[in-house]
LUMVOGU-143440 format. One line per field, with one value per residue (C-alpha): z negated, y negated, x negated; residue number from 1; residue in three letters. Coordinates in pm, 1 decimal, padded with zeros to 6 digits, always signed. Each point is the difference from the previous one (the first is absolute). Example, Ala and Ser with C-alpha at 12.3 -4.5 7.8 and 13.67 -1.06 7.14 Angstrom:
residues 2
w: c(-00780.0|+00066.0) .
v: c(+00450.0|-00344.0) .
u: c(-01230.0|-00137.0) .
nr: c(1|2) .
rest: c(ALA|SER) .
END
This chain:
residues 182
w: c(+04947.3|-00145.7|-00324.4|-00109.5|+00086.1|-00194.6|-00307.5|+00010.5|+00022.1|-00310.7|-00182.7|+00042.3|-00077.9|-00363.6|-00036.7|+00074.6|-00257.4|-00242.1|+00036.8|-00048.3|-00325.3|-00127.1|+00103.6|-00164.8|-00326.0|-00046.6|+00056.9|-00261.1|-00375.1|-00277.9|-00333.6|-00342.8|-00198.0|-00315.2|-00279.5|-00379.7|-00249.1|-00334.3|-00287.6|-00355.1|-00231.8|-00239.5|-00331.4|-00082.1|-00378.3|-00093.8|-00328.6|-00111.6|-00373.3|-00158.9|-00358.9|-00168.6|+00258.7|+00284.7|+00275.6|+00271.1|+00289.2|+00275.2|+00371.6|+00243.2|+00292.1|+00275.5|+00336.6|+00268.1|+00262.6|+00360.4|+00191.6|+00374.4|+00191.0|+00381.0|+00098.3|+00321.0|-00083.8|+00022.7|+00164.6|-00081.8|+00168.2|-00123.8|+00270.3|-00119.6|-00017.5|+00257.6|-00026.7|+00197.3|+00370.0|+00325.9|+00241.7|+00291.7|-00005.3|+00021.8|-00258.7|+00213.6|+00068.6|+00205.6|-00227.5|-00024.5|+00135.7|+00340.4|+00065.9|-00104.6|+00320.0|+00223.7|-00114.8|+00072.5|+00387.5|+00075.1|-00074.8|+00231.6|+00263.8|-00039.0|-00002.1|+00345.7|+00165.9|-00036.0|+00094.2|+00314.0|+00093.3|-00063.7|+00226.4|+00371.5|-00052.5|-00116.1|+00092.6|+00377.9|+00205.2|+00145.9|+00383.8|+00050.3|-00157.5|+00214.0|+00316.5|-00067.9|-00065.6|+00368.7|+00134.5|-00108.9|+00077.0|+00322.9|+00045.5|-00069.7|+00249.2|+00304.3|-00111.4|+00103.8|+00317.2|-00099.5|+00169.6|-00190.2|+00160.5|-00232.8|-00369.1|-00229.8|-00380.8|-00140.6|+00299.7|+00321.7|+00283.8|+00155.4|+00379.2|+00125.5|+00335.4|-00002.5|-00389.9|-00251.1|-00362.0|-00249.6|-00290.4|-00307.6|-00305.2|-00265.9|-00322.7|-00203.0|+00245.1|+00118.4|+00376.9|+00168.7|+00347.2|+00229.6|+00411.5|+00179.9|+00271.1|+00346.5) .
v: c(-00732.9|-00285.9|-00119.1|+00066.7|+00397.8|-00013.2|-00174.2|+00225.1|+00283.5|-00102.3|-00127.9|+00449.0|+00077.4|-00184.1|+00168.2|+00335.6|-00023.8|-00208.4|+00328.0|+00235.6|-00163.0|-00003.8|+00368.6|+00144.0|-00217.1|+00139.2|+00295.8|+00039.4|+00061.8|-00211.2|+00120.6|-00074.9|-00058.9|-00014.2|-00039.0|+00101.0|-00163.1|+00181.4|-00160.0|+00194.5|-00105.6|+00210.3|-00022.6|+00156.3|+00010.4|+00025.9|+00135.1|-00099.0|+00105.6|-00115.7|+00005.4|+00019.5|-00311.3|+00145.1|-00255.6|+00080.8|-00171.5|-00036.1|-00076.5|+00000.8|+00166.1|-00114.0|+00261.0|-00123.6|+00248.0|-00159.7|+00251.7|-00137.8|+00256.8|-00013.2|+00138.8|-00055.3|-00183.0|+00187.3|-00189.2|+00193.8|-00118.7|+00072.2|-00011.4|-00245.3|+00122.0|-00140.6|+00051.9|+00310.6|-00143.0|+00209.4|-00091.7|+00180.1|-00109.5|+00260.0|-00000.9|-00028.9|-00374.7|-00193.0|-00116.0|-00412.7|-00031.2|+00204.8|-00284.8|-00283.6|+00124.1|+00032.2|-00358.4|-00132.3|+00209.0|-00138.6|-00304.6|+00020.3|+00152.5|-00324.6|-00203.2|+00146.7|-00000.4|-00380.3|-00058.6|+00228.6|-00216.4|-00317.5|+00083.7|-00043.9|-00327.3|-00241.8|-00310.0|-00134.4|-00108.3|-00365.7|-00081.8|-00113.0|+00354.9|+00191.2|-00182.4|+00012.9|+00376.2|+00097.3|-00221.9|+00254.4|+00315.6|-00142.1|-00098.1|+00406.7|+00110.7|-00238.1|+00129.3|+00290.3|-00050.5|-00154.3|-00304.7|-00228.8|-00002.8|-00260.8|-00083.4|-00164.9|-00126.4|+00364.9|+00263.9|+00013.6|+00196.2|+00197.4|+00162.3|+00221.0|+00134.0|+00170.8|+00029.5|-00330.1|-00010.9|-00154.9|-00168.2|-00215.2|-00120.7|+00028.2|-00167.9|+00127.5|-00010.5|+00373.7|+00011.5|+00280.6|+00087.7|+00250.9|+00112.9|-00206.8|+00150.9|-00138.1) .
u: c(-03462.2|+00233.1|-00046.9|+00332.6|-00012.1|-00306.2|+00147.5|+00287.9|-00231.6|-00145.9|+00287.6|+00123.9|-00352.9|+00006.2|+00375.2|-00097.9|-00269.3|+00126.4|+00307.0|-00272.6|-00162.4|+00323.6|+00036.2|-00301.8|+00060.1|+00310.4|-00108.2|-00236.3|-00010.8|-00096.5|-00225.5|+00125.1|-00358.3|+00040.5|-00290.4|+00044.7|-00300.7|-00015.4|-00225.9|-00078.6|-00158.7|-00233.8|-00161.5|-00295.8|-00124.9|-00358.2|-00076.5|-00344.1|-00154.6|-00296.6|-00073.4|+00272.2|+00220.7|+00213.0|+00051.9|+00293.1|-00036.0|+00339.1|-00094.9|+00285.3|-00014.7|+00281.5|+00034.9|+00198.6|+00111.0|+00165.5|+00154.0|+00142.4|+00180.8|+00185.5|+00285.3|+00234.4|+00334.7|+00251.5|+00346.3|+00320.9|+00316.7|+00323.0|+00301.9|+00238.8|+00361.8|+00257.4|+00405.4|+00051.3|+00082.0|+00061.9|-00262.3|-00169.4|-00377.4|-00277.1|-00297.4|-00226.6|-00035.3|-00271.5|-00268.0|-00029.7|-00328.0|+00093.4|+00287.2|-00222.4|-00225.4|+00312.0|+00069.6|-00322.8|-00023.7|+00292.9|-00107.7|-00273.5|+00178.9|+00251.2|-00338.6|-00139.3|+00347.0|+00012.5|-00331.4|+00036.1|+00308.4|-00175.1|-00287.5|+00160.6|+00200.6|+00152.1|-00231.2|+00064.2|-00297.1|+00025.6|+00062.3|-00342.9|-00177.4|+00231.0|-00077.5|-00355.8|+00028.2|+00201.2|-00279.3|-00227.7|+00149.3|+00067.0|-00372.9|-00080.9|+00236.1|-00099.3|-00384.7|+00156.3|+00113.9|+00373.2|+00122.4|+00210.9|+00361.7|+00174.3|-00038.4|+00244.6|-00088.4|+00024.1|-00042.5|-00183.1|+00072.5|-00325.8|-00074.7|-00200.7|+00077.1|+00346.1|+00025.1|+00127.5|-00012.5|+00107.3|-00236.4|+00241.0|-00044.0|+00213.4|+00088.2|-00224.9|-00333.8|+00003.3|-00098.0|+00181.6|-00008.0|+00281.1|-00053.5|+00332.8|+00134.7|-00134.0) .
nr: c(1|2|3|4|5|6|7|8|9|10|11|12|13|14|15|16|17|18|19|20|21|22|23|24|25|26|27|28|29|30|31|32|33|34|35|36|37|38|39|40|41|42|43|44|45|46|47|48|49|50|51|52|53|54|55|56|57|58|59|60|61|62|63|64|65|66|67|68|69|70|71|72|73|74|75|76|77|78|79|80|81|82|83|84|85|86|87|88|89|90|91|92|93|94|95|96|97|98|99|100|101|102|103|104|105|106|107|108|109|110|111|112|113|114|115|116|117|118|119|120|121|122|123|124|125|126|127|128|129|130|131|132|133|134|135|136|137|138|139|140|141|142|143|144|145|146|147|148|149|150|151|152|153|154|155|156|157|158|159|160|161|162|163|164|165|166|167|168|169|170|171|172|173|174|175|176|177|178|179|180|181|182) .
rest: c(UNK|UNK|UNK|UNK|UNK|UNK|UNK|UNK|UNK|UNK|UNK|UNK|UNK|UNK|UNK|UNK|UNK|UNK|UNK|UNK|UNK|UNK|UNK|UNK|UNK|UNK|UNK|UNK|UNK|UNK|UNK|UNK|UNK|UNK|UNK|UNK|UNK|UNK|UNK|UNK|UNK|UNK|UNK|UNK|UNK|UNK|UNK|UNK|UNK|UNK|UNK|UNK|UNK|UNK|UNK|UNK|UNK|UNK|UNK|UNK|UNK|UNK|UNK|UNK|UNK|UNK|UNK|UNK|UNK|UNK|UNK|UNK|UNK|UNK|UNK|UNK|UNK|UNK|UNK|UNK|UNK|UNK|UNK|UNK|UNK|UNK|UNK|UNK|UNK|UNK|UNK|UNK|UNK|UNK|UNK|UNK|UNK|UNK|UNK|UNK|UNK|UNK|UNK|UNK|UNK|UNK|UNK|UNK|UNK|UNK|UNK|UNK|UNK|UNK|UNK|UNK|UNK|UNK|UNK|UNK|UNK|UNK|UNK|UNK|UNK|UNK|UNK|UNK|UNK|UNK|UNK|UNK|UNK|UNK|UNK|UNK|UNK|UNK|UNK|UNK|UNK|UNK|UNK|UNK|UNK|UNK|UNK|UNK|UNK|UNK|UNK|UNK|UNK|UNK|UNK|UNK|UNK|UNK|UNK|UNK|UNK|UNK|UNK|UNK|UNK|UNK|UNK|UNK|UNK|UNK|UNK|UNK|UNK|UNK|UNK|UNK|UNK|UNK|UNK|UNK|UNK|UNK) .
END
């Protein structure tokens, strides 16, 4: 397979999932946490009476309470308000994501037409390659039974009893062969 199929391949493989990462994120809900700390501080008073003294002692006692709680956020949209116009949309509209993936299979589809087009042509094979490649197929054919009739630099002309063909070359190195009439 050629590299560049493959990189395209995985150039719309990263899309597609990078699309679908943005898909499920946007698609989900965020929590609002929010965490309260509450601190009191208490006295307590000791009374203590011994012959005929009374000692009061204060010690403070502090409490501290933290309280964290979860809850989904909640995102209320308000329409905005637009002059009154006359227009003939429907509500229903296509959702962003579904033409970002029309974008990007088009884009592919643009990707493996030009590659497909690129793939037959385009570069021409030199005088020498094609002469060397007739030489060949004409080499296969007399190994099977073909005499050679008369060759030029970029066809040959082949018998075999009553029936000719013809074996050429062209531009691009593609050997082709055709029955001639007798």
């Amino acid at each position: 397979m050629p590299r560049s199929i493959k990189l395209s391949g995985l150039v719309i493989l990263f899309a597609a999932g990078l699309l679908l990462a943005t898909a499920v994120a946007a698609s989900g809900q965020a929590a609002d946490t929010t965490t309260t700390t509450t601190t009191e501080t208490t006295s307590i008073v000791e009374t203590t009476t011994s012959a005929g003294t009374t000692t009061e002692v204060t010690v403070p006692v502090t409490t501290t309470v933290q309280i964290t709680t979860t809850s989904p956020a909640v995102t209320i949209t308000r329409p905005t308000t637009t002059p009154t116009t006359t227009s003939s949309s429907s509500g229903n509209g296509t959702a962003a994501w579904i033409w970002v993936l029309i974008g990007i299979l088009g884009a592919a589809l643009i990707i493996v037409i030009v590659l497909l087009a690129r793939r037959g042509g385009g570069a021409k094979v030199p005088p020498e390659e094609r002469r060397r490649r007739l030489d060949g197929a004409v080499a296969t054919w007399a190994a099977q039974g073909w005499g050679l009739e008369s060759q030029s630099a970029d066809s040959a002309v082949l018998r075999r009893g009553d029936e000719l063909m013809l074996v050429s070359v062209d531009d691009a190195g593609h050997v082709s062969t055709r029955p001639l009439a007798s």
